[in-house]
N, C-alpha and C positions, 0 to 999 in steps of 0.2 A: 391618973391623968396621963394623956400620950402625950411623951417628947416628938416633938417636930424638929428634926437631922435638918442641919444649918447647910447652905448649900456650899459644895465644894470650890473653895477657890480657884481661879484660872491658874495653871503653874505647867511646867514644861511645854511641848511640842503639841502646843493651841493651834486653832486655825489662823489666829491671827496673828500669832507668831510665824506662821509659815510665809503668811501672807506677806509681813515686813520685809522676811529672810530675803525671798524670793524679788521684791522689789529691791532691797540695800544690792541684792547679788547681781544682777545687771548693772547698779552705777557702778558697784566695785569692780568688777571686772572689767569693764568700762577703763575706768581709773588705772589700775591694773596696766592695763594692755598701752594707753598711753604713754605713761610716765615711764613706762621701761622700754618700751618698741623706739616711741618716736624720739625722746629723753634719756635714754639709757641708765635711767638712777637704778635697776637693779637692786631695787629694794628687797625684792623677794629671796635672796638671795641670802638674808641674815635668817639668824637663830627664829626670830618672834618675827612675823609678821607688822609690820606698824598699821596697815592699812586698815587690819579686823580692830587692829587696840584701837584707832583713830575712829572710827562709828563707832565703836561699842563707847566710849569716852562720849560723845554726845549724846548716843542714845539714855546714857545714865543722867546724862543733865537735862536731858528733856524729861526723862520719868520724873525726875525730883522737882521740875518747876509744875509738870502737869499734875501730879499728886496731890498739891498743896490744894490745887481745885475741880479738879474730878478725879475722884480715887476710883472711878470704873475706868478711865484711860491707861491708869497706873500699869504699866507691865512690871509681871511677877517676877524675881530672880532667874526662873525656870526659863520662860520666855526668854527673856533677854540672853540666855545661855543656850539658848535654838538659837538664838538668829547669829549669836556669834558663831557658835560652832559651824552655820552653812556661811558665812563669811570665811571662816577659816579656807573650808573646804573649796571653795571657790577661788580663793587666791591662788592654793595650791596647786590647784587644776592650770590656773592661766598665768603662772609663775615660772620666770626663769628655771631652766631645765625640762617643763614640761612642757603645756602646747607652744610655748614661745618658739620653742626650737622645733616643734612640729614640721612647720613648712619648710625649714629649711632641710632636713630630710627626704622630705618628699619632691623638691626640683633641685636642690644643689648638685645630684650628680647628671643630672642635666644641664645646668648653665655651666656646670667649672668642666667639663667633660673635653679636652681638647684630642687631636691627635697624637702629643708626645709623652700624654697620661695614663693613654689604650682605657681609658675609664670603659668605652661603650664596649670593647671585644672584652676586657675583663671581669665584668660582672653584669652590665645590662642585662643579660638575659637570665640573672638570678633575682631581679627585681619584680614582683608577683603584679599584674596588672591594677587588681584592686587598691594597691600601695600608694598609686600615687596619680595625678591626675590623667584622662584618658588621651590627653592630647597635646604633653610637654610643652610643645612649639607654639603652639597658639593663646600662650601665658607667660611665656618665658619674658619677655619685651616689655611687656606692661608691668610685671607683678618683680622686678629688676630696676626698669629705667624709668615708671615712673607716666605721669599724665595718661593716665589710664582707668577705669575704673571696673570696683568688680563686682555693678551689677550690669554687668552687659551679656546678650545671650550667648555667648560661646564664651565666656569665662565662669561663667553659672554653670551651661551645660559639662564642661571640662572637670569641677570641682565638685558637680552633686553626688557624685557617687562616693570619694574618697571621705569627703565629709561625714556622711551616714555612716560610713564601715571606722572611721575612726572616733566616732561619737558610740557607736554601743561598745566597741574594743576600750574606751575609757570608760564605761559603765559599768562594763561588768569587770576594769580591773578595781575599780573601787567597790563595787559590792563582793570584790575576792577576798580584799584590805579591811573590809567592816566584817566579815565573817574570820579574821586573824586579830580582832578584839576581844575574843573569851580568850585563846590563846598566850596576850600579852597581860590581862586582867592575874591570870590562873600563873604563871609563871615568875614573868619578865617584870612584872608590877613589885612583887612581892620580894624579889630579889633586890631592885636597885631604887627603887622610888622614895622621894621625900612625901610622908603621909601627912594630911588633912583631915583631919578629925570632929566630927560634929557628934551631937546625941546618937543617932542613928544610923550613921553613915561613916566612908571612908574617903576620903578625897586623894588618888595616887595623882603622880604625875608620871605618866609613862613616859614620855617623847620630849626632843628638844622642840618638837611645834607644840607651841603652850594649851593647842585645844584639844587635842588628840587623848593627853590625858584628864583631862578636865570629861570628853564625853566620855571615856569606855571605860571612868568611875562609876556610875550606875546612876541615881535618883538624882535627879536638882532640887525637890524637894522642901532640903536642908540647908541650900548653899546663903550663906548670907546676904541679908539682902542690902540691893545697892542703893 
């Protein structure tokens, strides 16, 4: 008699785990950019992120009430450890230190630039064009003082290029950082990490960002479920 192979359950980086990821990572960044720009709570700023713990925390209580009555909705441990992990990553991205400070980079030595600074004879002309918007002056006023907005066409036209050039320059430093994950797995892991131990698996914690080591442990597979 032929056995008939049970079909494999949904578990890790599904399509619709992408699909959640992808929708949480716009509110969150959202959220994000908020609460620290306009707010300045600077949350991002601590060890653990709260804003990935705070959705992955309801996403667990929405699994647990949705399971009780459709266990096809149920997302698997796996999932749920996708869409944190692009939560993580997305905070990181739009968190204190990183794009926050971006713009300020890119026009500060142009607004604070006086004559008893010499900012413009001293270094302006080491600032590469693509660096930073094509037309200083015609954004400084608005994107400063305010009653302004930045869909208007010479604030768009101004911004479109620095945008693109600083959108792949942070793509590909993070596909630099995901390719220095065998790196820390093979060395760094083994030397200082508190381990996590299942049947099958190793659970390190490499990083004080709590997700970091949670993805470049390998399988979800195993991870218990929530």
């Amino acid at each position: 008699m032929q056995k008939t192979e049970k079909p494999k359950a949904r578990d890790g980086a599904t399509g619709r785990a992408i699909l959640i990821g992808l929708v949480l990572v716009a509110l969150n960044v959202y959220w994000v950019t908020i609460t620290e720009m306009k707010y300045r709570a600077e949350a991002t700023a601590l060890p653990i992120f709260i804003y990935p713990i705070f959705i992955l925390f309801w996403l667990v209580v929405f699994n647990s009430g949705v399971s009780k009555l459709w266990t096809w909705i149920r997302l698997a441990p796996g999932e749920l450890l996708t869409v944190y992990a692009m939560l993580v990553i997305s905070t990181s991205i739009a968190s204190y230190g990183m794009l926050q400070d971006l713009f300020a980079f890119i026009l500060h030595p142009y607004q604070f630039a006086t004559p008893e600074n010499e900012w413009k004879e001293l270094f302006f002309h080491h600032i590469p064009p693509w660096f930073t918007v094509s037309s200083p002056d015609v954004v400084l006023t608005g994107y400063y003082e305010g009653d302004s907005s930045f869909y208007e066409a010479k604030h768009l036209k101004a911004w479109i290029r620095p945008m693109l050039i600083w959108t792949v320059f942070t793509l590909v430093l993070l596909f630099m950082l995901h390719c220095l994950i065998p790196w820390f797995v093979g060395s760094g892991c083994k030397r200082n990490a508190s381990h996590f131990r299942s049947s099958n698996c190793r659970w390190r914690w490499c990083s004080h960002h709590d997700s970091f080591g949670i993805v470049c442990s390998g399988s979800a597979s195993r991870f218990p479920p929530l």
